[in-house]
C-alpha positions as MATLAB code, in Angstrom:
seq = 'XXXXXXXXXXXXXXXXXXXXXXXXXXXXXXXXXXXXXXXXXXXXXXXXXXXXXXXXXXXXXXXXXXXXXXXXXXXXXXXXXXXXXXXXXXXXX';
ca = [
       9.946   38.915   15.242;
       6.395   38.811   15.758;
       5.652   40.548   12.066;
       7.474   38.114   10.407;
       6.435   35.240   12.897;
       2.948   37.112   10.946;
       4.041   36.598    7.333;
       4.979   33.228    7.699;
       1.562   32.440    9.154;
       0.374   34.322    6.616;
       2.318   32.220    3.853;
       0.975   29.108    5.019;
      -2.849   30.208    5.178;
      -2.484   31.458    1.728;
      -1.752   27.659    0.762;
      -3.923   26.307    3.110;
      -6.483   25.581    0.483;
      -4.328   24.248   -2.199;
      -5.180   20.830   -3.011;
      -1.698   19.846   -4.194;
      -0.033   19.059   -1.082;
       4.324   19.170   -1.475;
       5.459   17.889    1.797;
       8.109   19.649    3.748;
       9.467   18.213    7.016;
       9.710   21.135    9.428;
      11.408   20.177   12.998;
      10.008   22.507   15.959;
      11.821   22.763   19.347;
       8.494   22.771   22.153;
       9.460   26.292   22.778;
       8.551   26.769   19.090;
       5.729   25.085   19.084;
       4.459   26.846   21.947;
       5.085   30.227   20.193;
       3.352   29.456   17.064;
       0.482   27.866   18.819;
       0.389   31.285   20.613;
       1.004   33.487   17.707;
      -2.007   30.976   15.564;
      -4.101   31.549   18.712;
      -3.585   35.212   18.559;
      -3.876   36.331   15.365;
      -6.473   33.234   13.856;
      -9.546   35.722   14.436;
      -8.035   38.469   11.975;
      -6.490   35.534    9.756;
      -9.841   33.687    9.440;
     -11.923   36.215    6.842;
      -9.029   36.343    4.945;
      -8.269   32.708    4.663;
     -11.699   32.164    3.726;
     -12.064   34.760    1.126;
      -8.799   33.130   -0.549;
     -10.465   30.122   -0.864;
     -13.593   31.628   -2.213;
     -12.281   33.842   -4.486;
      -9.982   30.369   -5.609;
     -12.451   27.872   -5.743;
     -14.518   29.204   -9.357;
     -11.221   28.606  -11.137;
      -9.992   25.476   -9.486;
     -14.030   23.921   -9.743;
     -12.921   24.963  -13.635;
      -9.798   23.135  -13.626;
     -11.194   20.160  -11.999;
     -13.795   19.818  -14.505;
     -11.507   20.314  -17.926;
      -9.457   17.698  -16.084;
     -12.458   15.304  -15.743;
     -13.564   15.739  -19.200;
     -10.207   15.397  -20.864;
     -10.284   12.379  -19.208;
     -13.591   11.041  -19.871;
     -12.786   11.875  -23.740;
      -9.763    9.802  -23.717;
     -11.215    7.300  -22.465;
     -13.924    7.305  -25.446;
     -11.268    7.231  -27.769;
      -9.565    4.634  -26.427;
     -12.788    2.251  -26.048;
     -14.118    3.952  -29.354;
     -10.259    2.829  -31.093;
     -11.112   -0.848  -30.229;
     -14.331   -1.283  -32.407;
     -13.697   -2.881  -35.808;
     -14.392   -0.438  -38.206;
     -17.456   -2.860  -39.887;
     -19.437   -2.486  -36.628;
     -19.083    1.331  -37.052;
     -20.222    1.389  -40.745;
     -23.590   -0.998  -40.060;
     -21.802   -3.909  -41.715;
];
């Protein structure tokens, strides 16, 4: 119970720093609640390095994808303004 109370934890920290967010409605009795908070509690000083080493080993690549993202923007949008000069103005006419 408690190692796959583990992996779950585990499943959820390793999306933790995702920045695409799908939302799933999970319904907890109190009881567990309480265990996870206990379980979190427990195991969050052994969870932590890894956690954070996800995300740094992650964040290079999405930094990466961010930026092609940006710039494929910022080039459409040049096109597009660039597509509504006459052609005369772009000859010197």
């Amino acid at each position: 119970m408690k190692q796959l109370l583990f992996l779950l934890l585990l499943g959820v920290g390793l999306t933790a720093c995702s920045t695409e967010r799908d939302e799933v409605r999970v319904r907890l009795t109190l009881k567990e609640r309480e265990l996870v908070d206990e379980l979190v509690g427990t195991h969050m000083d052994s969870l932590r390095p890894i956690l954070d080493s996800l995300c740094v080993s992650t964040t290079a690549d999405r930094v990466a994808v961010a930026t092609d993202s940006i710039v494929q923007r910022r080039l459409e949008e040049e096109a597009r303004l660039r597509s509504r000069i006459p052609q005369n103005k772009l000859n010197g006419q």
